[in-house]
N, CA, C and O of each residue as an XYZ file, in Angstrom:
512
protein
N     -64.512    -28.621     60.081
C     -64.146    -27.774     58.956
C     -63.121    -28.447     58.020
O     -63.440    -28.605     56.842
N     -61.830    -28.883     58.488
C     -61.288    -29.909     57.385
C     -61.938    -30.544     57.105
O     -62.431    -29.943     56.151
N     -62.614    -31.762     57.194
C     -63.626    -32.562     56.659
C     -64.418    -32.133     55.374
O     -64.739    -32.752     54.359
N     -64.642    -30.656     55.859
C     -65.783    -30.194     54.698
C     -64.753    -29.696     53.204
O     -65.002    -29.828     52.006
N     -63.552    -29.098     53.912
C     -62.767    -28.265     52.845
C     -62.301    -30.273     51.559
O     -62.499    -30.602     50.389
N     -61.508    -31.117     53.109
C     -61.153    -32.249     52.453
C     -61.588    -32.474     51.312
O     -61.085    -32.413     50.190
N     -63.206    -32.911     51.947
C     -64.571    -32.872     50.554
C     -64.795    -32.143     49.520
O     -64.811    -32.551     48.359
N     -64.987    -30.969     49.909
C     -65.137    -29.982     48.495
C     -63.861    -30.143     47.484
O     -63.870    -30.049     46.256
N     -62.694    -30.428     48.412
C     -61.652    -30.136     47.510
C     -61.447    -32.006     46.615
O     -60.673    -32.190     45.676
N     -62.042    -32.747     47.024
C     -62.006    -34.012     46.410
C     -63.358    -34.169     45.702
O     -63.419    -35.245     45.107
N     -64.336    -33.500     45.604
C     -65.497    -32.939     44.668
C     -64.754    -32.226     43.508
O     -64.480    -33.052     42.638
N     -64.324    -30.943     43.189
C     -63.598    -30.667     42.657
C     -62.808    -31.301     41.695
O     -62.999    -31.439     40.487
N     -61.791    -31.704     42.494
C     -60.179    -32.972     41.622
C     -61.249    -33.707     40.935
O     -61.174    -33.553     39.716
N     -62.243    -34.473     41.323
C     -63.306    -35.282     40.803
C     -63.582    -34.707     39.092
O     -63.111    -35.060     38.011
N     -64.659    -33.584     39.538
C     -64.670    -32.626     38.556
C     -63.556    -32.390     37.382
O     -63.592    -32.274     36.157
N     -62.729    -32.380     38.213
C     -61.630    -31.517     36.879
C     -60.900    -33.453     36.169
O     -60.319    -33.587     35.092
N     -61.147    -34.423     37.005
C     -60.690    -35.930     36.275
C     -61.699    -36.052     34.699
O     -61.409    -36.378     33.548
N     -63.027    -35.586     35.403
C     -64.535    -35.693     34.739
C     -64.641    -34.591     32.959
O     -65.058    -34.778     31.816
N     -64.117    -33.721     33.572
C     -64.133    -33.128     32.079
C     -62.723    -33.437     31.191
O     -62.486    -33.062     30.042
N     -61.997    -34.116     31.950
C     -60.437    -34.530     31.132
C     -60.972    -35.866     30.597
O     -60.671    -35.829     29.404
N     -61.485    -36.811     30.790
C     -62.315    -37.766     30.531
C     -63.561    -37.382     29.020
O     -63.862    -38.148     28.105
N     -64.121    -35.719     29.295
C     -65.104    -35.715     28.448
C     -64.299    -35.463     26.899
O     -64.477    -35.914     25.767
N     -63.550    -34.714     27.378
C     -62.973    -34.077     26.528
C     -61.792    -34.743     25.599
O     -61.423    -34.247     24.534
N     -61.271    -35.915     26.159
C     -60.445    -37.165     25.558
C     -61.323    -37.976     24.344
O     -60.850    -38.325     23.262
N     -62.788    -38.192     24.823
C     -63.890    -38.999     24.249
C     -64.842    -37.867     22.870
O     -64.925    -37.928     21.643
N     -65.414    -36.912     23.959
C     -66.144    -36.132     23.661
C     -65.484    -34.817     22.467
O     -66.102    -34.464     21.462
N     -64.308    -34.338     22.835
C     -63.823    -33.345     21.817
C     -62.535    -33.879     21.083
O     -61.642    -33.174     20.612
N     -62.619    -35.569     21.068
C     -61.548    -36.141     19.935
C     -60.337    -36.071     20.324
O     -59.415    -36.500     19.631
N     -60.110    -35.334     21.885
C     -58.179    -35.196     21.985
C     -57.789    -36.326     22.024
O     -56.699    -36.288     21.453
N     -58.037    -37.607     22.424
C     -57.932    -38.955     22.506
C     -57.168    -39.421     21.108
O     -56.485    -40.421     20.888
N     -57.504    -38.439     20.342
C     -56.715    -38.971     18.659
C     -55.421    -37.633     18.687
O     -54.929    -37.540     17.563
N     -54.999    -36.951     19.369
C     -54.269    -35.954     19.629
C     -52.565    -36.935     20.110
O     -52.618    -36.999     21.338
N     -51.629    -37.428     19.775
C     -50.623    -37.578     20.470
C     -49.861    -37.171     21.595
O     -49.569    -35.981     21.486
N     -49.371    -37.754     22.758
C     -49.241    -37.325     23.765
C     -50.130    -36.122     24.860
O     -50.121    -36.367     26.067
N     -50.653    -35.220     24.497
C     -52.043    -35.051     24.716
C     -52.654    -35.846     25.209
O     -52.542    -36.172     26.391
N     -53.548    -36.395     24.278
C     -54.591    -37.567     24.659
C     -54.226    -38.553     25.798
O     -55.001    -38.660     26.748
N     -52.898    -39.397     25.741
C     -52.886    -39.838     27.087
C     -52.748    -39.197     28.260
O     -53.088    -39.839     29.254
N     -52.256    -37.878     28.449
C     -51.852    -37.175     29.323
C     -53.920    -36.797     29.740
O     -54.132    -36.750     30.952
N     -54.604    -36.677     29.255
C     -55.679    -36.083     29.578
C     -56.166    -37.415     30.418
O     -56.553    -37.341     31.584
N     -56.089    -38.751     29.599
C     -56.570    -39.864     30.500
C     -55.664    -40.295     31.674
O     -56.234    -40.696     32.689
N     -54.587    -40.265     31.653
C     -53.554    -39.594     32.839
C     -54.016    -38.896     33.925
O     -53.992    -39.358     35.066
N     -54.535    -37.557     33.571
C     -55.533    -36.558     34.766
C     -56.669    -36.962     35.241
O     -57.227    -36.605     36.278
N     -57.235    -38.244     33.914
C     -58.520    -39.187     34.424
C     -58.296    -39.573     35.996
O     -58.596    -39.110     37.097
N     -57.473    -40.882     35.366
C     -56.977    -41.178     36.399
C     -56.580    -41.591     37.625
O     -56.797    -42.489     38.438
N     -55.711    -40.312     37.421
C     -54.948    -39.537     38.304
C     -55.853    -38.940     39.549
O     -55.708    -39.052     40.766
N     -57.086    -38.097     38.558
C     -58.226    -36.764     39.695
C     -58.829    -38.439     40.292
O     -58.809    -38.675     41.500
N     -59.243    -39.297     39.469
C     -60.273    -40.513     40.168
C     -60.065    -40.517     41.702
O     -60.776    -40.128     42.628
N     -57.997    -41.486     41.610
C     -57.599    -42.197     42.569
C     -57.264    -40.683     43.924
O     -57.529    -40.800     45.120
N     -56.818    -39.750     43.452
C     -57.114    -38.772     44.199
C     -58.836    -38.328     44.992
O     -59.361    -38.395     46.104
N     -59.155    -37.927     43.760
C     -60.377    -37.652     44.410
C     -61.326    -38.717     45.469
O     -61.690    -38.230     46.539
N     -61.623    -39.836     45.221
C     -62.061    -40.879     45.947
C     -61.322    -41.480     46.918
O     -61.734    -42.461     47.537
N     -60.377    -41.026     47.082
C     -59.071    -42.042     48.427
C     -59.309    -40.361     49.183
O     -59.245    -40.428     50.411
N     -59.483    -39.379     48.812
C     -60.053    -38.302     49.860
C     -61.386    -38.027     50.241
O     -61.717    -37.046     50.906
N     -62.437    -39.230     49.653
C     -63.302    -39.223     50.015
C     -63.910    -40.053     51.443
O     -64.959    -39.979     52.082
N     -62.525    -40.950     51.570
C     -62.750    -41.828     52.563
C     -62.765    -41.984     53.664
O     -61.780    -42.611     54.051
N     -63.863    -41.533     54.885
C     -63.907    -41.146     55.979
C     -63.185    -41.647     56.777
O     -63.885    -42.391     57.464
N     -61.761    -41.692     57.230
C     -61.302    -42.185     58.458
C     -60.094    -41.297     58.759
O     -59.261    -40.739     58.044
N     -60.382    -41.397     60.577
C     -59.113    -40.797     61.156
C     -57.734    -41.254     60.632
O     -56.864    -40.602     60.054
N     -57.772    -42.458     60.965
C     -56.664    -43.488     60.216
C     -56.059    -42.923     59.451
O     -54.894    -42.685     59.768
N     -56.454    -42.537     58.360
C     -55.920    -42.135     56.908
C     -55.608    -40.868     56.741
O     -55.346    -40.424     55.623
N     -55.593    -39.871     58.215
C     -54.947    -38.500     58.492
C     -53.416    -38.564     57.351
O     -53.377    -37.435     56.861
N     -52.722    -39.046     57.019
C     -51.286    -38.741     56.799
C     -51.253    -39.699     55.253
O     -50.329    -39.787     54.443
N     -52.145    -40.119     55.233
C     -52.843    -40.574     53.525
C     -53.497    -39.298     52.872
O     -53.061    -38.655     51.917
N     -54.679    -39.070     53.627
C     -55.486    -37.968     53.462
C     -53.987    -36.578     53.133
O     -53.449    -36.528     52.027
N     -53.746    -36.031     53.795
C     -52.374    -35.293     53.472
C     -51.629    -35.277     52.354
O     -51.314    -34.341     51.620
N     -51.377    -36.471     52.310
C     -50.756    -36.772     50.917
C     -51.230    -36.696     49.382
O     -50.520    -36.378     48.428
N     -52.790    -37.113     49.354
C     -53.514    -37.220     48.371
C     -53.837    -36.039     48.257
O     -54.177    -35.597     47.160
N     -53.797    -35.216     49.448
C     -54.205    -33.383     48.963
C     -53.421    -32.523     48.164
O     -53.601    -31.798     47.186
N     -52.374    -32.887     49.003
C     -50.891    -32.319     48.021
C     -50.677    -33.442     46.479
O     -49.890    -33.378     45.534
N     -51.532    -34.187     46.745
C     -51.536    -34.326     45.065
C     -52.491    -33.405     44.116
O     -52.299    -32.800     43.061
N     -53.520    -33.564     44.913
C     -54.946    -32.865     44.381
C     -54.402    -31.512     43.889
O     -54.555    -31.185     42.712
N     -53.513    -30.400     45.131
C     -53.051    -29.321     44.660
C     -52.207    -29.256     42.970
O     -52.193    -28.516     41.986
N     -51.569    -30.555     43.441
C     -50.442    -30.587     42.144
C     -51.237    -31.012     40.860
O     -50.980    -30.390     39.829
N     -51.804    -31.613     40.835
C     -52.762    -31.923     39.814
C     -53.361    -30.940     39.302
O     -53.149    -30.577     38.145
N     -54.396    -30.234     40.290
C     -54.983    -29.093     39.659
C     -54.091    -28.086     39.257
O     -54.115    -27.777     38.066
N     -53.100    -27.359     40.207
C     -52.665    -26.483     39.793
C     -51.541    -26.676     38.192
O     -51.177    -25.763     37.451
N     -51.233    -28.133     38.072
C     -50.464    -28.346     36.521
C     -51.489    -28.248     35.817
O     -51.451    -27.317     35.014
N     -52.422    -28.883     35.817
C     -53.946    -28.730     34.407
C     -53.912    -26.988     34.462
O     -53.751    -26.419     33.382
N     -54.033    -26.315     35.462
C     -54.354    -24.688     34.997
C     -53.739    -24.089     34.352
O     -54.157    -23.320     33.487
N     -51.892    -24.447     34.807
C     -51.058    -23.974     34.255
C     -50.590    -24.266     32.585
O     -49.905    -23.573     31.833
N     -51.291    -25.634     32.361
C     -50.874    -26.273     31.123
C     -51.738    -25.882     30.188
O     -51.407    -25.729     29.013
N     -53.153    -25.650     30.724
C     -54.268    -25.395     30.353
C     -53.771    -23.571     29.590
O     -53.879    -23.381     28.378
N     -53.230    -22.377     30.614
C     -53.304    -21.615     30.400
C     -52.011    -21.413     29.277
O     -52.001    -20.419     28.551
N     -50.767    -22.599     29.193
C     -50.361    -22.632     28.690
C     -50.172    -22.797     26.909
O     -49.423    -22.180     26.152
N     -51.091    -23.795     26.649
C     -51.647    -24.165     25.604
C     -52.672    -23.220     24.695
O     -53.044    -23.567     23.574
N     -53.002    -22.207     25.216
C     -53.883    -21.131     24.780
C     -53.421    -20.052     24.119
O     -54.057    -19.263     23.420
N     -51.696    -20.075     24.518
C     -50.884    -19.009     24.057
C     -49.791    -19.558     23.331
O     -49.186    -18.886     22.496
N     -49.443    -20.961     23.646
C     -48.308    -21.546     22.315
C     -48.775    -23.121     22.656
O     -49.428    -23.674     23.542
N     -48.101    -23.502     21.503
C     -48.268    -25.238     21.336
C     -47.667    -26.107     22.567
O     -46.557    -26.021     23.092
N     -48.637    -26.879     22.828
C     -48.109    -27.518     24.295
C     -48.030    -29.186     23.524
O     -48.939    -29.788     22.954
N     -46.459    -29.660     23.788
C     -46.486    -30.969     23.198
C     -47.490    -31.039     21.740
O     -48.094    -32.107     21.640
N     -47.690    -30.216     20.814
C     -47.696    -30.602     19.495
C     -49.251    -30.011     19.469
O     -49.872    -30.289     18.443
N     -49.984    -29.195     20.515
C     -51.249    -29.168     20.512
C     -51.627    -27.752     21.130
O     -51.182    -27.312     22.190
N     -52.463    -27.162     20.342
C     -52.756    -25.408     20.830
C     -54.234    -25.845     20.984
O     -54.841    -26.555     20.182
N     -54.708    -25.337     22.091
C     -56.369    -24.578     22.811
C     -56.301    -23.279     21.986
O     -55.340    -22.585     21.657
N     -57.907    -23.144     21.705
C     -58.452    -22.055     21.126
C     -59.462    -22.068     21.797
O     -60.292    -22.954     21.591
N     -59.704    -20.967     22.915
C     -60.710    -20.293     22.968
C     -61.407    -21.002     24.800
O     -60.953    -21.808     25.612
N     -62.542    -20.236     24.744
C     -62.903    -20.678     25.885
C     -64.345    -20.980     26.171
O     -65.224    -20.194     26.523
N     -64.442    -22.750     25.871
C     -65.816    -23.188     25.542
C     -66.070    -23.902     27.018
O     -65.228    -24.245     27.849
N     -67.743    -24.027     27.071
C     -67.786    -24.318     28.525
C     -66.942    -25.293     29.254
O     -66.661    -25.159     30.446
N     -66.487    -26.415     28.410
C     -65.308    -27.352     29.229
C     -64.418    -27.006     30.144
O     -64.227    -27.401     31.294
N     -63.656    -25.843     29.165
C     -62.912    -25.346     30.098
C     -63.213    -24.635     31.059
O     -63.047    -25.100     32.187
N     -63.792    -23.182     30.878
C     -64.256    -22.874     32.225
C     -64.518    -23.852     33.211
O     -63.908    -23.766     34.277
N     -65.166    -24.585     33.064
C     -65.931    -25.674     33.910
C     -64.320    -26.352     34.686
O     -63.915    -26.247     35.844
N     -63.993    -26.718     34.043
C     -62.203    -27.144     33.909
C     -61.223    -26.337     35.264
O     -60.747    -26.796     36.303
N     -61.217    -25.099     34.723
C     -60.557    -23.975     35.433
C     -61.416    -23.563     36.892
O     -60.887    -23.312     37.974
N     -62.830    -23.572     36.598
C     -63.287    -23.103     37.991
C     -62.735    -24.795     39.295
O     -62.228    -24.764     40.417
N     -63.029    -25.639     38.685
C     -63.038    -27.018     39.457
C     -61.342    -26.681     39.693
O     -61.176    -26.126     40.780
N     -60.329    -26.848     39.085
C     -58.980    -26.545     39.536
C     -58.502    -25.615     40.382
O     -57.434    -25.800     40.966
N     -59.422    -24.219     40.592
C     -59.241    -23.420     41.472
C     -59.518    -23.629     42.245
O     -58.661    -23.589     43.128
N     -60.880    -24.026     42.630
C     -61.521    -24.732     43.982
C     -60.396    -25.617     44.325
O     -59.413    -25.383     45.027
N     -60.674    -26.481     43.808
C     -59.783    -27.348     44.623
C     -58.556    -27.262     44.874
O     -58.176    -27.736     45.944
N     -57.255    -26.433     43.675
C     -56.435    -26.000     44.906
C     -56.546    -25.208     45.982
O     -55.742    -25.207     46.915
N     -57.335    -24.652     45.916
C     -57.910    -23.468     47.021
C     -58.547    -24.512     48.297
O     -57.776    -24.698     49.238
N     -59.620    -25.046     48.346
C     -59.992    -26.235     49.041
C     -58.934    -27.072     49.982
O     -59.016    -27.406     51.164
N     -57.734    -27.315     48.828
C     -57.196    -28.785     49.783
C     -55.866    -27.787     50.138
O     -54.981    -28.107     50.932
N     -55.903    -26.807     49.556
C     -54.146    -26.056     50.176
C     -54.963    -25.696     51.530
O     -54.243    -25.825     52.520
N     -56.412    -25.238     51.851
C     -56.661    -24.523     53.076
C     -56.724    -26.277     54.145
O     -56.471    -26.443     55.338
N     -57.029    -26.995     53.400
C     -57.282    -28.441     54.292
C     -55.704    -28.654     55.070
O     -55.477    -28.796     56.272
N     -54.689    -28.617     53.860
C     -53.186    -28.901     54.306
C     -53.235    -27.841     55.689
O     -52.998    -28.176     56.850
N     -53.604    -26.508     55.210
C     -53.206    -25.686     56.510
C     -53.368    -26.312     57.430
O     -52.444    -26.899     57.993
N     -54.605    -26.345     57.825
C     -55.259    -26.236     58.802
C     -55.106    -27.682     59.474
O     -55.834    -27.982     60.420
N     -54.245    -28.486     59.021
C     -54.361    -30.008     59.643
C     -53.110    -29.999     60.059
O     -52.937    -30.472     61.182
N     -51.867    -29.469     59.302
C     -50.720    -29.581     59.609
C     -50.620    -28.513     60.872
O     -50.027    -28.985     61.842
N     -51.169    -26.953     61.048
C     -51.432    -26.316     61.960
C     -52.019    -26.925     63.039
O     -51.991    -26.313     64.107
N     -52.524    -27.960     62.989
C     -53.147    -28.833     64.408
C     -51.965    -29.914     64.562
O     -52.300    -30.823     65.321
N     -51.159    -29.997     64.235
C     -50.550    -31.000     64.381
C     -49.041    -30.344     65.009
O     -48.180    -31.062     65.515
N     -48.905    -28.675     64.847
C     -47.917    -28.568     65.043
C     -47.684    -27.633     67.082
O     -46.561    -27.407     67.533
């Protein structure tokens, strides 16, 4: 069962690197100041997360750990910044509205903090 949550929740971070990526290229924030790097920042950021929790080994129990509690922190700042930006200017830049990116955006950030906070449980609970 960790294994599977690990996964989903590094599917996810994946996800939410993937539309910060589209959306840098694809909806022009890339020409946005401070913004724009911060989105290729979450690139990244979700990549080296998401794929270093993809990597099957016991070994990497207390790696694996670590990269989750990033995954959490990651996602849960994009939601918050995300939900932030919708209601006042975040660093020089306001969101309007809610086009499939985001959703897409927000569901992948929930999962996966949801995903890797239940992975943390349940590994640190075996350990204790």
């Amino acid at each position: 069962m960790p294994a599977m949550l690990r996964t989903l929740g590094a599917v996810a971070v994946l996800v939410v690197g993937a539309v910060h990526l589209e959306q840098y290229f694809g909806a022009h924030i890339g020409t946005v100041s401070i913004i724009g790097p911060l989105f290729l920042l979450n690139f990244a950021g979700a990549m080296v997360i998401g794929l270093g929790l993809l990597i099957p080994s016991a070994r990497l129990r207390v790696v694996h750990l670590l990269l989750a509690l990033g995954g959490i922190g990651l996602a849960a700042t994009s939601f918050v910044f995300l939900f932030v930006s919708e209601y006042q200017s975040l660093f020089g830049f306001q969101e309007s509205g809610y086009r499939p990116a985001i959703v897409i955006a927000l569901a992948a950030e929930a999962v996966a903090a949801v995903a890797l906070a239940a992975y943390v449980a349940m590994v640190t609970r075996r350990r204790a």
